[in-house]
C-alpha positions in Angstrom: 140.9 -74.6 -32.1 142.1 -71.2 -31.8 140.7 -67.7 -31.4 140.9 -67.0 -35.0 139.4 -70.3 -35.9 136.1 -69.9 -33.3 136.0 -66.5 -35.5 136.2 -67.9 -38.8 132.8 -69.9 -37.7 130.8 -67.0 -36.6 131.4 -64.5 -38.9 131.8 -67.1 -42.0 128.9 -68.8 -43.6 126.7 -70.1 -42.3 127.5 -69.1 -38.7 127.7 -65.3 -40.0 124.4 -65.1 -42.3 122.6 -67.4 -38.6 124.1 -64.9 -36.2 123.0 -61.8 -38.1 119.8 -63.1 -38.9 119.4 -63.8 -35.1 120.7 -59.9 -34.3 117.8 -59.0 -36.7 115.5 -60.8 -34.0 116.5 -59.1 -31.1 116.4 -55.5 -32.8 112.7 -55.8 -33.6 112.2 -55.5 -29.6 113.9 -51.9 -30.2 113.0 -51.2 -34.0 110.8 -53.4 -35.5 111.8 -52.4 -39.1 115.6 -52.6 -38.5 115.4 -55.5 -37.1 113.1 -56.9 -40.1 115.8 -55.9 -42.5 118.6 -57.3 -40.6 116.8 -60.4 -40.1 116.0 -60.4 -43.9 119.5 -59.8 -44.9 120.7 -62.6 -43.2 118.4 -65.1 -44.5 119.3 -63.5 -47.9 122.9 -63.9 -47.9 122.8 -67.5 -46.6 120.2 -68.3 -49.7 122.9 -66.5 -52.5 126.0 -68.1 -50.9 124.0 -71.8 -51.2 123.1 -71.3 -54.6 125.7 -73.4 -56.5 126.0 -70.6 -59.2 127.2 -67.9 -56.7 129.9 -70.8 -55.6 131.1 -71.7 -59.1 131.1 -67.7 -60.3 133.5 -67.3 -56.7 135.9 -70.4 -57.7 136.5 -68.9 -60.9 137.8 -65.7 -59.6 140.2 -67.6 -57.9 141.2 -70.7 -59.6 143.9 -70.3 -62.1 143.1 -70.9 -65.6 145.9 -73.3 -66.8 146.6 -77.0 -65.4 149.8 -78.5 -66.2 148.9 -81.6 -68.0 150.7 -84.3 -69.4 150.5 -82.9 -73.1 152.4 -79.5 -71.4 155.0 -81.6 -69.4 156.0 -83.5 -72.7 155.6 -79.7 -74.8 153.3 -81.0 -77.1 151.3 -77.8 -76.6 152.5 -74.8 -76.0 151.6 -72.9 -72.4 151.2 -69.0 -72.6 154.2 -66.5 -72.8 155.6 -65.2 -70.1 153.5 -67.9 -67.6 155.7 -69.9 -65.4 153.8 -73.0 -66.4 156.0 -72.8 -69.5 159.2 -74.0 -67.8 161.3 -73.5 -70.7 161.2 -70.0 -69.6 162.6 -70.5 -66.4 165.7 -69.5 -65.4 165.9 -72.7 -63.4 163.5 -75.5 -64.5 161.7 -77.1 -61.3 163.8 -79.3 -58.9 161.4 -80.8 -56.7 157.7 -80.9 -55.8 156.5 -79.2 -52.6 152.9 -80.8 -51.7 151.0 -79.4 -49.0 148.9 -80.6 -46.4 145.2 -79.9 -45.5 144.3 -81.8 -42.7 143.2 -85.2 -40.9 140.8 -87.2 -39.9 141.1 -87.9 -36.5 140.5 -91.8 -34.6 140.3 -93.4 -38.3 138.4 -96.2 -36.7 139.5 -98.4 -40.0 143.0 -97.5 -39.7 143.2 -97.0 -35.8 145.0 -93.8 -36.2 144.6 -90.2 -37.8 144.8 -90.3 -41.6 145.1 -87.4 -44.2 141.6 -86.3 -45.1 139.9 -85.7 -49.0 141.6 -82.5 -49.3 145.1 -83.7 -48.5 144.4 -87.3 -50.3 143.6 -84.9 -53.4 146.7 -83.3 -53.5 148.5 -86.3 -52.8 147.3 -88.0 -55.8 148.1 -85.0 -58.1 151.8 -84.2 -56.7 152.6 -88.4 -57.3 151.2 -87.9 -60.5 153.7 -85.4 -60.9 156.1 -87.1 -59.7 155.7 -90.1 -62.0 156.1 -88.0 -64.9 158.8 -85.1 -64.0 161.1 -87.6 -61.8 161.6 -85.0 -59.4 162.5 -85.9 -55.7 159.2 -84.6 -53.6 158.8 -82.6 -49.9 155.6 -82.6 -47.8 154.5 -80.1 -45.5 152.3 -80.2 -42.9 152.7 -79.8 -38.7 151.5 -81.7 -36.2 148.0 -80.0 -35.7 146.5 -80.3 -31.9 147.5 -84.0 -31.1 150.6 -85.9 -30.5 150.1 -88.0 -32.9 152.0 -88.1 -36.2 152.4 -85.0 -38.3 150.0 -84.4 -41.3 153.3 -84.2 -43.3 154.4 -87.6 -41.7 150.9 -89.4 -42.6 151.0 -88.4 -45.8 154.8 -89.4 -46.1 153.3 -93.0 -44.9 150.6 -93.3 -47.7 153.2 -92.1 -50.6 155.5 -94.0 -49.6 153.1 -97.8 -48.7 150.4 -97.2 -51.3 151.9 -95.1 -54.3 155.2 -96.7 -53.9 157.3 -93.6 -54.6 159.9 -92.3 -52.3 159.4 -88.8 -50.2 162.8 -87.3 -49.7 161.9 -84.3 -47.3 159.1 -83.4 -44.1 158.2 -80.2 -43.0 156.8 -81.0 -39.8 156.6 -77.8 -38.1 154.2 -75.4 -40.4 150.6 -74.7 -38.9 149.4 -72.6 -42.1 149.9 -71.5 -45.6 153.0 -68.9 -44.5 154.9 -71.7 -42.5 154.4 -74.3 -45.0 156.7 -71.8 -47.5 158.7 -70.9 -44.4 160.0 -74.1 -43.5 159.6 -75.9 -46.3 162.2 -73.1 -47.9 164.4 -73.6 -45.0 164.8 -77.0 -46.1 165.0 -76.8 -50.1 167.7 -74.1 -49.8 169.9 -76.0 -47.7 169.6 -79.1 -50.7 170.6 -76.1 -53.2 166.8 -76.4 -54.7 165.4 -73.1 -55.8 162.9 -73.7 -58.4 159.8 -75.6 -57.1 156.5 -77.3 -58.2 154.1 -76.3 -55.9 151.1 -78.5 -55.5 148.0 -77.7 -54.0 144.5 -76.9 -54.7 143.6 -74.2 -57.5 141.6 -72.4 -55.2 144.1 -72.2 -52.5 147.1 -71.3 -55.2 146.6 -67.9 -55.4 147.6 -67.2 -51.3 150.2 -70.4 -51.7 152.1 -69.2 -54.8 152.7 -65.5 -52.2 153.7 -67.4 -49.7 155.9 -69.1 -51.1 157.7 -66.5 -53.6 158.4 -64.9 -49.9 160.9 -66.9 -50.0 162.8 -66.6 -52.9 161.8 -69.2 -55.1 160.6 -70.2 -57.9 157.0 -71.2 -58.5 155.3 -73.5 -60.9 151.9 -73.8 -59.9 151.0 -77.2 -59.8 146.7 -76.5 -59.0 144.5 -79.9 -58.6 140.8 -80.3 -57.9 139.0 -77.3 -59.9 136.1 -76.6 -58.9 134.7 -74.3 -60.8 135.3 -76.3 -64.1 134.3 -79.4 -62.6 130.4 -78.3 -62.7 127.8 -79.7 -64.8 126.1 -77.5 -67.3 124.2 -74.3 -66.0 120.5 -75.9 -65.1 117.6 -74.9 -62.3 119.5 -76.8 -59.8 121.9 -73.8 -59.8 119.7 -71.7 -58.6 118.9 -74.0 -55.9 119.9 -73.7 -52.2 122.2 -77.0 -51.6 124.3 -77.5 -48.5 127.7 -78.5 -51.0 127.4 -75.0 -52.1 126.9 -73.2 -48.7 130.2 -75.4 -48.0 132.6 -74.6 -51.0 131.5 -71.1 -50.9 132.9 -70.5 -47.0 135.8 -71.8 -47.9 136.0 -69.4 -50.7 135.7 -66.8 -48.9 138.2 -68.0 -46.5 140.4 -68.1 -49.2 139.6 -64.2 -50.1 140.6 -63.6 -46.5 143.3 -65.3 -46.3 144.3 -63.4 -49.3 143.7 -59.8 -48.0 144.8 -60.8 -44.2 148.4 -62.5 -45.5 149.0 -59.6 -47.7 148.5 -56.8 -45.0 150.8 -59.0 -42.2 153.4 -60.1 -44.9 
């Protein structure tokens, strides 16, 4: 792990709220009501960011609000105007699907090696679906992480190809975040003549994907998988209740929101 990733754990929840709540403790030796209110503000913000309703209000900020389904792939309903999930109104209609990565587990002691994790299983599931449907050839992305082991792109290449069936025609093996991924994934498309992509990931990590990406020169259809803040039951007292899923989804949210603000500053 890096410097910005030891960061990302102390000043994101719940290290962030734990740390300043602890700060809060050590100021009361100076100023007893300072430290009180630093201690309290801590313990407030962890309780708001576990609350599943603060989590599923976040997601929606961020999520896009259109899917691409199979009624909109066969244009039995029509997708909004001047949207580019209504590929008729492309310039160039969508010549491959760019899936990205999100991980491994590592030492799979069932497998006896490192496998894709949830999030990357997620997206793999979507971007075959995709593939089924569209016929499109389809490139993963994904580097090699901190081991020597096999690529994230390269295991999920494997479980395409052995347990969906389906053929991956191009790796990207060298990315280590969202800006490589479009980087080198471009690098590779362009020199195939492909300049119109469907770009899979999750909805809440689109938004930062999609800017990446269009970097680049190309074109995006955003192809977002596992909503969250749709897949929610209806609004009940357990919404208002601290749960640890919540504290979870919500840090990642707001590493999103980071992500966002810190890509668009450096790039």
């Amino acid at each position: 792990m890096g410097i910005g990733g030891y960061l990302e754990q102390i000043i994101l929840p719940p290290g962030g709220f734990i740390f300043l709540s602890l700060l809060g403790l050590v100021l009361m030796n100076k100023n007893r009501r300072v430290g009180k209110n630093v201690t309290a503000s801590g313990l407030i913000l962890l309780y708001i960011f576990s609350l599943p309703v603060t989590e599923n209000m976040m997601l929606s900020w961020l999520e896009p609000e259109v899917a691409i389904t199979e009624k909109i792939l066969t244009h039995k309903v029509k997708t909004p105007v001047n949207t580019t999930y209504n590929t008729t109104q492309l310039s160039k209609p969508p010549q491959a699907i760019v899936i990205l990565g999100a991980g491994r587990h590592y030492n799979s002691l069932e497998f006896e090696s490192d496998i894709p994790n949830e999030y990357a299983l997620e997206r793999i599931r979507y971007g075959v679906w995709l593939a089924r449907r569209t016929l499109l050839p389809i490139l993963v992305s994904g580097g090699p992480g901190d081991t020597d082991n096999l690529s994230v792109a390269e295991m999920m290449k494997q479980v395409i190809e052995t347990e969906f069936a389906l053929p991956v025609r191009w790796v990207e093996t060298k990315s280590r975040n969202t800006y490589e991924n479009a980087k080198y994934s471009a690098e590779i498309l362009k020199s195939e003549d492909v300049e119109s992509i469907y770009l899979v990931t999750h909805a809440g990590h689109m938004n930062r994907s999609v800017m990446s990406f269009e970097k680049f020169d190309l074109t995006i259809v955003p192809a977002p998988t596992a909503f969250g803040s749709t897949s929610q039951r209806a609004i009940g007292v357990d919404y208002f209740l601290p749960d640890a899923k919540a504290l979870f989804r919500s840090s990642l949210v707001l590493h999103e929101w980071v992500g966002l603000v810190w890509y668009w500053v450096r790039y």
